[in-house]
C-alpha angles and dihedrals in degrees: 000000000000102000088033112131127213096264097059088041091060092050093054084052096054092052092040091059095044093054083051087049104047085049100047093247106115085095081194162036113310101239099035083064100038097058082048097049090044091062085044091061096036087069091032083061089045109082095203119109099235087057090051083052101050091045081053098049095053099049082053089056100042093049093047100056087045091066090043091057095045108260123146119264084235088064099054083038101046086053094066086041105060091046089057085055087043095054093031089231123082118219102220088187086055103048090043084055094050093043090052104045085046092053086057102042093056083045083058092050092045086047096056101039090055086050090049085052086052099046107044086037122040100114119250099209117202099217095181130253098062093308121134119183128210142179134210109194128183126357129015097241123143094241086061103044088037094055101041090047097047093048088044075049099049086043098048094053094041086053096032084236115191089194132057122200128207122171113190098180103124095035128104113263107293120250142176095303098053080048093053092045103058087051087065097035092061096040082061104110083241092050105047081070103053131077107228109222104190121194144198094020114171091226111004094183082059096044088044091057094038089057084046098055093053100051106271130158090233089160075079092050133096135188134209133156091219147018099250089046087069100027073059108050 
């Protein structure tokens, strides 16, 4: 496209946009596309390579956050597509790059709504005598932790709980931020009056030190590799 003036620019654009269009594929309003496509073809006319970059670095964008959002893979791809027609010559290195992004950006959507499952989900269990049990379940990440120990932390003080329950075995491996977490967790008003039993650590001399170096009260702490362990201790 390099030599191409804006006149012929905009009515590749035009066409461009009617072919998305006819085919469904426009995923917006006409003009808000079209001011995003017409950037698109403004570094695909210019032959330097910051320009090539910058063309890349935007499809990727705008792939990925299709997938993010929920549109079909045919959709990003057939973008890319129906400008090749268009031009009457397909760019291989673009659509790679769309398909790509596309293909994370619906792994990030899958990913999200799994951890969603796993937040608003993951059952709190009243087991009787002050005790309130929890599960973190999946990946360490800070929504997760945050969600399941606010809500151990809403149950305790509705049932007036001395012990606080939190099974992470069927969590990853727990890291700074669990750590952290439960330091915060038990400097809560709530917390400072409960005893943590954690469960199913994957090295609970190692987790124990962890919560220490970092300031925590684990004289208030307890660890057992299962439940009836400590429903029978």
């Amino acid at each position: 496209m390099h030599g191409l003036g804006s006149m012929d620019r905009e009515r590749i654009l035009e066409v461009w946009l009617d072919r998305l269009e006819t085919r469904r594929w426009l995923l917006g309003p006409r003009e808000a596309v079209r001011a995003e496509l017409s950037h698109w073809l403004a570094l695909l006319a210019e032959p330097d390579r910051a320009s090539r970059h910058e063309l890349h670095k935007l499809a990727a964008f705008h792939a990925r956050q299709l997938g993010v959002d929920g549109r079909p893979a045919s959709a990003a791809i057939g973008q890319v597509l129906e400008l090749g027609r268009v031009l009457e010559s397909h760019d291989s290195e673009l659509l790679e790059i769309v398909a790509d992004a596309h293909a994370l950006g619906a792994e990030e959507r899958a990913r999200a709504a799994h951890e969603q499952v796993l937040r608003d989900r993951a059952p709190l269990v009243r087991l009787g005598g002050g005790r309130i049990l929890g599960f973190l379940i999946g990946p360490m990440s800070p929504d997760l932790m945050d969600a399941m120990l606010g809500r151990l932390l809403r149950e305790a003080a509705m049932v007036e709980a001395t012990h606080a329950i939190l099974d992470l075995g069927s969590a990853e491996e727990d890291d700074d931020r669990l750590h952290r977490t439960l330091d915060g967790f038990l400097r809560t008003k709530v917390g400072q009056r409960l005893h943590l039993v954690i469960l199913g650590a994957r090295d609970a001399a190692k987790t124990r030190a962890a919560l220490a170096a970092v300031g925590a009260d684990v004289a208030r702490v307890s660890f057992f590799d299962h439940l009836h362990d400590y429903l029978e201790g």
